[in-house]
C-alpha angles and dihedrals in degrees: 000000000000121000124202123205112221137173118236126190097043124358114093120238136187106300093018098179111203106210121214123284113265090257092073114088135218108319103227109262140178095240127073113254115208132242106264107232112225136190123187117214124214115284091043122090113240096213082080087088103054078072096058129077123210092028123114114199121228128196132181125027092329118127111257128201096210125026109197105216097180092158082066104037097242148095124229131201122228096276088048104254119141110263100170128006130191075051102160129158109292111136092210093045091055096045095053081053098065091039094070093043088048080060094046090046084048085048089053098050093050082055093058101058095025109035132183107194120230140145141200122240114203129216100225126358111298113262083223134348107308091359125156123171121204109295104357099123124228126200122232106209126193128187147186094031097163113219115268082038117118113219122209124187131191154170131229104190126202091261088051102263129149119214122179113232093174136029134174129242143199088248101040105153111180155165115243077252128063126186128204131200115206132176111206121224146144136011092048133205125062130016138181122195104197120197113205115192124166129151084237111115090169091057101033090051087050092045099056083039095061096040087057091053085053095060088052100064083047095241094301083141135064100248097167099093090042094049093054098042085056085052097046090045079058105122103225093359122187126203132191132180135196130182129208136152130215142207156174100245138314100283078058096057111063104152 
């Protein structure tokens, strides 16, 4: 089996999908996309969120999805990492935020009850749970991928880019395990490497189609709703998620 090196974070591949600007709001979409949970830190002024739709506020000791630290021009996830920084208030640009995270939430739940099962291999020992520091390189490894089963691969960036790690081909000869090398660099803060496998060669063939017309038209529409209902059209889908989180260096990492 064959291994490619790629860049995520950053660096354009075959198929780069560019998603929507934060100012575009949820795509319309068949499945049911959850309410974002959102707490506001001090500093920031709580009135932000009767601007936003699909949030629920939480106040108190309750776990949050999101934590809005305007003050500090950033949003946190519910463990504290950096998801986004340059965060300020712009209503469009926040809920576009919590969009995305509505679809990886939506992603998630599709992994519970189908899961495909991976793992990352770090090169070193993680700094910190999920850690990855600029240009140390991380390896995406998914298993159990029967034979007659298609694998994709691909990358949500912090910005809300997709960019493709791994594509089928029509001569795709492979183990039941692929691994994928990957080097992390900018733009730095969440990421979500999602694995696709179905033994659907119709709808995985119009999935990775119809991502590859998106990038064409260099992410003017919202492609987030369409991209999960082909997933989800998916006969016998797998999904699997895994979350890391990137930076500069360490100074740049304060949780």
């Amino acid at each position: 089996m064959k291994t490619k090196l790629t860049t995520f974070l950053g660096l354009a591949l075959a198929f780069c999908l560019l998603l929507p600007p934060p100012a575009l709001t949820a795509s319309p979409s068949q499945v049911r996309l959850p309410t974002i949970s959102v707490r506001v830190l001090p500093g920031t002024d709580p009135s932000i969120l009767d601007d936003l739709e699909n949030v629920r506020p939480v106040k108190g000791a309750g776990p949050a999805t999101l934590q809005f630290d305007l003050a500090h021009k950033r949003i946190l996830n519910a463990s504290g990492a950096v998801v986004v920084e340059a965060a300020g208030r712009n209503v469009m640009y926040l809920q576009g935020t919590v969009d995305t995270w509505r679809y990886i939430e939506s992603l998630r739940a599709l992994a519970s009850t189908h899961p495909q099962e991976m793992h990352v291999v770090f090169e070193s020992t993680p700094h910190a749970p999920e850690l990855v520091y600029a240009s140390e390189t991380v390896t995406f490894v998914v298993t159990h991928v029967a034979p007659g089963r298609q694998l994709l691969v691909f990358n949500i960036s912090p910005i809300g880019t997709i960019q493709t790690l791994y594509v089928p081909q029509a001569d795709d000869v492979r183990d039941d395990t692929v691994s994928i090398p990957a080097v992390a660099s900018a733009p730095f803060g969440a990421d979500h490497v999602i694995a696709v496998s179905a033994a659907d060669p119709v709808h995985m063939r119009s999935l990775i189609g119809w991502m590859q017309e998106a990038a064409e038209a260099r992410g003017m529409i919202d492609t987030r709703g369409a991209i999960l209902d082909q997933i989800t059209a998916l006969k016998d889908v797998r999904v699997g998620v895994i979350f890391t989180y990137t930076c500069l260096s360490a100074a740049k990492c304060a949780r």
